[in-house]
C-alpha positions in Angstrom: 0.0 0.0 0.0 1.1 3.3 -1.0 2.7 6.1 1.7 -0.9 8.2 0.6 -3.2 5.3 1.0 -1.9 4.4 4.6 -2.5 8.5 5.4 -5.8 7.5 4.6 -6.6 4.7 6.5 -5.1 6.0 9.2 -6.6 9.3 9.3 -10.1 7.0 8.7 -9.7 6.0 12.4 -8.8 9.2 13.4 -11.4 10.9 15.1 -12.8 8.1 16.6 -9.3 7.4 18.3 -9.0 11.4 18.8 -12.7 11.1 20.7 -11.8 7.6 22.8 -8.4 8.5 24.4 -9.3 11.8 25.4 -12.8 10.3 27.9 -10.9 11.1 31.1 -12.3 7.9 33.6 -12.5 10.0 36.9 -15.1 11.8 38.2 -15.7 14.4 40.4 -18.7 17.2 41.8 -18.4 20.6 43.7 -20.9 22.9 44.2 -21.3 25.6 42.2 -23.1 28.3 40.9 -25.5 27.4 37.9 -24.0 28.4 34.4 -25.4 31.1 32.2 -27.9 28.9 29.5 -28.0 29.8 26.2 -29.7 28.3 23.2 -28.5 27.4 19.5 -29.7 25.5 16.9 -26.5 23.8 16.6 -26.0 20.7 19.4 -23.9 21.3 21.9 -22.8 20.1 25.0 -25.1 21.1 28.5 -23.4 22.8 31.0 -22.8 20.9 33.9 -21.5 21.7 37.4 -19.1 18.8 37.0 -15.3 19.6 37.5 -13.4 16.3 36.0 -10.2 15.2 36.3 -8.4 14.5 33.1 -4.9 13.8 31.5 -3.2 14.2 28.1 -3.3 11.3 26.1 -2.5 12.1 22.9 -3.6 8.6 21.0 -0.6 6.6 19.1 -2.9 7.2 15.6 -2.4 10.8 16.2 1.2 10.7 16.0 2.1 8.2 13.4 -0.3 10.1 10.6 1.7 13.3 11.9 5.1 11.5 11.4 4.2 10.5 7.7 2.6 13.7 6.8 6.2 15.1 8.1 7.6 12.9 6.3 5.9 13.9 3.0 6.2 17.5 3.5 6.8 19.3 -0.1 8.4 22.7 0.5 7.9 25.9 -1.3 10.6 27.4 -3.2 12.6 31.0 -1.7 14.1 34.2 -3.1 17.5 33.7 -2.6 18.6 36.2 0.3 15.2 36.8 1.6 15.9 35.8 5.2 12.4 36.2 6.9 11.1 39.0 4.6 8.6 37.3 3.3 7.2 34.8 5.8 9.1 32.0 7.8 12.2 31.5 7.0 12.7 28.1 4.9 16.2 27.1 5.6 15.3 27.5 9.5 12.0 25.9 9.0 13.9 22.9 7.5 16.1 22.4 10.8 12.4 22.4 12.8 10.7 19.5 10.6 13.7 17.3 10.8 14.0 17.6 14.5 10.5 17.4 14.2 10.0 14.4 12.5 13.8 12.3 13.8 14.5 13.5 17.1 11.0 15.1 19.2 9.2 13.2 21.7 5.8 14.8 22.2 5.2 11.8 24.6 8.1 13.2 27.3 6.1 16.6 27.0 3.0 14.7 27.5 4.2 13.5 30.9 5.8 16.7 32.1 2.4 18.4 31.3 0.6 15.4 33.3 2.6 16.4 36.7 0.1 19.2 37.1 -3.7 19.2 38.1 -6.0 19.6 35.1 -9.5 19.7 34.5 -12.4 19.7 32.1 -15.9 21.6 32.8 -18.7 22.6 30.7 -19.6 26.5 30.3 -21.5 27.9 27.8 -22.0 25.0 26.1 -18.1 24.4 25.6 -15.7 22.0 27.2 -13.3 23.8 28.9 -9.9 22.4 29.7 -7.7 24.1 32.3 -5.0 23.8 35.0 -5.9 24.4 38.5 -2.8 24.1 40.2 -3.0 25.0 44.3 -0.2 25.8 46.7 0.3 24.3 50.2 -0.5 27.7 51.8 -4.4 27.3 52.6 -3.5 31.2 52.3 -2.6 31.4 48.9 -4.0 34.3 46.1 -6.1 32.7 43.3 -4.4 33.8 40.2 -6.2 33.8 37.0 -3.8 33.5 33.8 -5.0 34.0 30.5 -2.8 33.8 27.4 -3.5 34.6 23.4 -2.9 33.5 19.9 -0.5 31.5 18.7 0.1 30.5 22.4 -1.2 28.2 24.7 -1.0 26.8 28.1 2.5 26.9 28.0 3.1 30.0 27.9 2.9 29.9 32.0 4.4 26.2 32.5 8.1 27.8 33.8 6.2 30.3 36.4 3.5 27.2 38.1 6.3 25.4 40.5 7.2 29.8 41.4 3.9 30.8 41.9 2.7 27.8 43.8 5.6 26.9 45.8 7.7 30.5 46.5 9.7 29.2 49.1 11.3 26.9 47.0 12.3 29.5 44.2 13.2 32.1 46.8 10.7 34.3 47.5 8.3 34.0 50.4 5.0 32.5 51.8 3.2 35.8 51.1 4.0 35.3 47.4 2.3 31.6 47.1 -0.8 31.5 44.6 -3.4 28.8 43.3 -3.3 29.1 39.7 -5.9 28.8 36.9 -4.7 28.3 33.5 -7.7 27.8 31.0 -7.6 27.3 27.3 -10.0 29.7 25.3 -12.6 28.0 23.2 -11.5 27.0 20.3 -7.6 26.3 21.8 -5.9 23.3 23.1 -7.7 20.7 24.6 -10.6 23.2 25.5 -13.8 22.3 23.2 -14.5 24.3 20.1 -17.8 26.1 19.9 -20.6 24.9 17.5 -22.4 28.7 17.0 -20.7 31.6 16.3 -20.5 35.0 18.7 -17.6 33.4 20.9 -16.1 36.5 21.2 -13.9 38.1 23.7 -16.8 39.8 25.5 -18.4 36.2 26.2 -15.0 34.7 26.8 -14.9 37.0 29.7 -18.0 35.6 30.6 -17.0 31.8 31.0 -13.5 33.1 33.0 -15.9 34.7 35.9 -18.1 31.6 35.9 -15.1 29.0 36.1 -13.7 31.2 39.2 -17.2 31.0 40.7 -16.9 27.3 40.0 -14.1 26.6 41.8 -15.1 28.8 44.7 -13.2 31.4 44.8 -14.7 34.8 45.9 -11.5 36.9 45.3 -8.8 36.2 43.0 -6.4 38.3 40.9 -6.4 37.6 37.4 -3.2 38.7 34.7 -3.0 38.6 30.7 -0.9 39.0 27.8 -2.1 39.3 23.8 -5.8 38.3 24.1 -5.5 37.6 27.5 -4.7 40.9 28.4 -8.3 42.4 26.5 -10.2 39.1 28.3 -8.5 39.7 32.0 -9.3 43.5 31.6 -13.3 42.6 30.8 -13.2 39.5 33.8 -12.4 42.7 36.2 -14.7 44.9 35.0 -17.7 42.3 34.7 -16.7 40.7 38.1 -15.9 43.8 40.0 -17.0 42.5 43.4 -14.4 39.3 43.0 -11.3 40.4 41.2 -9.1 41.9 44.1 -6.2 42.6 41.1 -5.7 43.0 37.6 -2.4 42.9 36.3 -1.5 43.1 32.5 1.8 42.7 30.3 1.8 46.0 29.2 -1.2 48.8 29.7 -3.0 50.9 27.1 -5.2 53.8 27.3 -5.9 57.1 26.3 -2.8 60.0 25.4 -2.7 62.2 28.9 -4.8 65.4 28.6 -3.0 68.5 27.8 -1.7 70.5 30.8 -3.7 74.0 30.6 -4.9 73.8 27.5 -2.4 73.7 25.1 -2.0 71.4 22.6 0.1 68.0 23.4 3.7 68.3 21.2 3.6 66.1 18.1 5.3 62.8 18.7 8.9 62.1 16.9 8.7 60.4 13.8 9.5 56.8 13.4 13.3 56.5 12.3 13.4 55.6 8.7 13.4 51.3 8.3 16.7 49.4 7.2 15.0 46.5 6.0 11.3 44.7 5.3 10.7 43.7 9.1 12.8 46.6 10.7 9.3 48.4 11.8 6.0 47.0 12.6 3.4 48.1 10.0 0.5 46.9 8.5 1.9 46.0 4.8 4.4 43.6 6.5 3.2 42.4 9.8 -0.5 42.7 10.2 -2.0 40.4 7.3 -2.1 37.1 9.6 -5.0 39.6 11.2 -6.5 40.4 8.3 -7.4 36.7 7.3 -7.9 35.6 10.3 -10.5 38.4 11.5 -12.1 37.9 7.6 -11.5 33.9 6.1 -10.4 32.0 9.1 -12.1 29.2 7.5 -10.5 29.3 4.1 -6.5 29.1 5.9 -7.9 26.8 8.2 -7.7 24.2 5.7 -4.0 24.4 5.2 -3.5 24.9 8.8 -5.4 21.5 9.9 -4.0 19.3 6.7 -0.7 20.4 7.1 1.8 20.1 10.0 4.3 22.1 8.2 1.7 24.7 7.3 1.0 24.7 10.8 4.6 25.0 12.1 5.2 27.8 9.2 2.4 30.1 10.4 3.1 30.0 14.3 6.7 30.0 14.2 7.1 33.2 12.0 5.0 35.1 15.0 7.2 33.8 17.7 10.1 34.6 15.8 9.0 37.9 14.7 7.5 38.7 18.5 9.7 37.4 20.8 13.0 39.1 22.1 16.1 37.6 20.2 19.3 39.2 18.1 18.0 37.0 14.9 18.4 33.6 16.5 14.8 32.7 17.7 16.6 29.7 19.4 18.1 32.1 21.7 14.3 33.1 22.8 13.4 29.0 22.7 14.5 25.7 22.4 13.1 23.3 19.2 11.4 21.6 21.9 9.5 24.8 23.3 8.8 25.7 19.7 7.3 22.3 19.2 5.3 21.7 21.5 3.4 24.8 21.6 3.0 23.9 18.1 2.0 19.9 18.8 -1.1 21.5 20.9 -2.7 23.0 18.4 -2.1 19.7 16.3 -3.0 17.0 18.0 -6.1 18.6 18.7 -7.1 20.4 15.5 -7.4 23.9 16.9 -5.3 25.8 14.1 -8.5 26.8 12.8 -10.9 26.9 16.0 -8.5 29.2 17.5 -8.2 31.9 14.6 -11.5 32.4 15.0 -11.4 34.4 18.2 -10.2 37.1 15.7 -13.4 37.4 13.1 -15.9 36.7 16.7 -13.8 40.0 18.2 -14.0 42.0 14.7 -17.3 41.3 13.8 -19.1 42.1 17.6 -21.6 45.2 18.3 -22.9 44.4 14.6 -19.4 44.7 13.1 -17.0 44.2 11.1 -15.0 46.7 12.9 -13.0 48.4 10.0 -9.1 48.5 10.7 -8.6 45.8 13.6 -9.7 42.8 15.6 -9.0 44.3 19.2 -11.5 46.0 20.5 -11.1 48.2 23.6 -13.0 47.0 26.8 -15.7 50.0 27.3 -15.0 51.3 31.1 -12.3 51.8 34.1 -11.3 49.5 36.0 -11.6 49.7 39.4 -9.5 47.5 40.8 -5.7 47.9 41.7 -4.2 47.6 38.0 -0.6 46.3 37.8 1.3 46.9 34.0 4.9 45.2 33.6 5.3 45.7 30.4 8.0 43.5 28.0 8.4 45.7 24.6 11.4 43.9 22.7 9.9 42.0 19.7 12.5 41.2 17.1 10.5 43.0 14.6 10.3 46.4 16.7 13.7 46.2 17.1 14.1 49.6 15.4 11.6 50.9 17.3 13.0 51.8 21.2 10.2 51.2 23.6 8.8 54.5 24.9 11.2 56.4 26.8 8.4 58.7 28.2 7.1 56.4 31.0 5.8 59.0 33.2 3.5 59.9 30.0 2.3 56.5 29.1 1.4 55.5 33.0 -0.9 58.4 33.1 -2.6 57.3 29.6 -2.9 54.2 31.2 -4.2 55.9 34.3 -7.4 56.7 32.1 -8.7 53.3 32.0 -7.2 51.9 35.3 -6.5 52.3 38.7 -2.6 52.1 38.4 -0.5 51.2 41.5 2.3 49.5 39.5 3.5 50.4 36.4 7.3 48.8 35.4 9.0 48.7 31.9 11.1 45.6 31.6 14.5 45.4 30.2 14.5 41.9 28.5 11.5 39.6 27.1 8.7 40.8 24.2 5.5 38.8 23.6 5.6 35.9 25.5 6.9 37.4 28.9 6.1 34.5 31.3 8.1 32.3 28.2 10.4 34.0 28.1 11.4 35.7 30.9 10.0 33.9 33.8 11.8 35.5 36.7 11.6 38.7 35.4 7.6 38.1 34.9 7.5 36.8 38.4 9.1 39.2 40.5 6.8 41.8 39.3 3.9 39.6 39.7 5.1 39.2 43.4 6.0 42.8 43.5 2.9 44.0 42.3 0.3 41.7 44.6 2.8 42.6 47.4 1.6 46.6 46.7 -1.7 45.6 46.3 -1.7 43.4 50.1 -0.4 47.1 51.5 -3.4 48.7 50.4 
């Protein structure tokens, strides 16, 4: 039988293996508060009060079509010279697929994921997935930590053993935390939604009703890239619970002018040395553009090919993350993996892009320019910005030297106690610099416990 007609037995059994391994076979009820309904014409699962243990099992059908589809890849030709100009790199993207395919072992990141506590409930008609990983101090702050696209859960896997266990990693009791890492609809081994209008607004939504789940009448809750748009709308929507709201990096509003006159004209941008050397919308923004208007039509590529799929997440960590031009500086081949293996092995290229045409395309959109909408409203609770601003491709751009300026326009949509520029880490903070991320997560809560 032919390399293509084994692909297609195996990928046959597929689904039904995909559906089997993934049952978890443990049990177990809380109270809780009763979910928002809703009702759709498409089916979908009920919400139930359940909170059930599960595990990643990724089955072994999963990973032997991935291996021959790797196998098979069929590359696109290059300008010669054209480094990343154009899109991911293909010399680079070579070295990935042949660790990929000859040296990675998604089953060791499999059992290093299984060491910590995960769960699956139903909200909203959606299967959530999430880690709920609690400290030995019956004290401890519930943390809420919410991530974006083209991350996932472990974006926060080097800060869980800091944040639960402080002692250990040299801070103190004070700083100990029980953490709660979901995965959006539509990402990782969360459910994908069966209606449309999933949208950061009603993402918000399910985060204050899985804190309620799990009982916690207080908690502090921090973002970065959608996450940071999500956790702003849990605190303003959940008011009376979220004691803390801290954020990689804080927007808002240009200061008012001081008497009157007319705020001075900012600098110019220096003129760019090369393709990527500024972030603009010709060369940086069209992964928004199709995925906040044809999510569906890339999603093809993105859930036939694992290549495809590699190509299109590794340009933006490469592109976003903090690194002289070697991304493997930011990450190893195994990080890069297996942040890419989760959107894989559970189909979620697609599901996830979605979050972008649900966000451009609420309040009777489509919005014209951009996906990101600004959460309406200030937040009133203590508001914490550490803020990591060196992406490769703003590295022509200094971060803003005017920090006195940019804390008050943040001032105009939160209640700022913290505010901290960072000198190392870009998109992925918690990634990438995990100390750094967690000492002004500790510093931050440590304010906020002052009062």
């Amino acid at each position: 039988m032919s390399s293509i007609s084994i692909r297609r037995v195996v990928a046959a059994g597929l689904a039904v293996a995909v559906v089997l391994a993934f049952i978890p076979t443990v049990h177990s009820q809380r109270p809780v508060e009763p979910a928002a309904s809703a009702s759709s014409a498409a089916v979908r699962p009920a919400d139930s009060p359940a909170v059930v243990p599960f595990k990643i099992q990724v089955p072994d059908a999963v990973l032997t079509d991935l291996k021959q589809r790797v196998k098979e890849v069929r590359y696109p030709d290059e300008l010669e010279g054209s480094n990343w100009d154009y899109g991911t790199n293909l010399a680079y993207l070579k070295t990935i697929v042949d660790y990929w395919r000859d040296r990675y072992d998604w089953r060791a990141q499999e059992k290093r994921f299984n060491q910590f506590d995960q769960f699956k409930t139903t909200i909203d008609g959606v299967e959530i997935y999430f880690i709920h990983q609690k400290s030995k101090n019956a004290n401890a702050t519930p943390l809420l930590l919410l991530n974006g696209w083209p991350s996932s859960i472990m974006e926060y896997e080097k800060v869980i053993g800091p944040l639960t266990d402080p002692v250990a990693y040299g801070g103190s009791v004070e700083d100990s935390f029980n953490v709660v890492i979901p995965s959006m609809p539509g990402f990782g081994f969360s459910g994908k939604p069966r209606e449309r209008g999933y949208n950061p607004e009603r993402i918000a939504k399910i985060w204050v009703q899985l804190m309620a789940r799990l009982g916690y009448t207080k908690y502090a809750a921090h973002g970065s890239d959608w996450g940071s748009g999500i956790a702003t709308r849990v605190a303003l929507d959940d008011a009376s619970h979220v004691m803390a709201l801290h954020l990689a990096g804080c927007g808002g509003a240009a200061p008012a002018p001081v008497g009157g006159a007319p705020l001075a004209a900012p600098p110019p941008p220096p003129p760019a040395q090369g393709m990527n050397s500024l972030v603009n919308g010709a060369h940086n923004l069209g992964y928004q553009e199709i995925q906040s208007t044809k999510p569906q039509t890339l999603g093809f590529g993105l859930s036939d090919s694992p290549v495809g799929l590699a190509s299109w997440i590794l340009e933006k960590w490469y592109n976003w993350s903090d690194h002289d031009g070697d991304i493997e500086k930011a990450f190893t081949k195994d990080e890069l993996l297996t942040n890419i293996m989760i959107y894989w092995v559970t189909n979620s290229g697609t599901s996830s892009s979605r979050i972008y045409f649900e966000s451009r395309h609420m309040n009777g959109g489509p919005l014209p320019a951009s996906p990101f909408v600004t959460p309406a409203g200030r937040v009133a609770a203590p508001t914490g910005c550490g803020a990591f601003p060196y992406q490769y491709d703003r590295r022509a751009t200094p971060p803003n030297p005017n920090l006195e300026a940019a804390r008050k326009g943040a001032e105009t949509r939160f209640k700022i106690v913290h505010f901290t520029q960072m000198p190392h880490g870009g998109h992925f903070p918690a990634f990438e610099q995990p100390k750094l991320w967690v000492d002004d997560i500790r510093a931050f809560l440590a304010t906020v416990r002052k009062g």
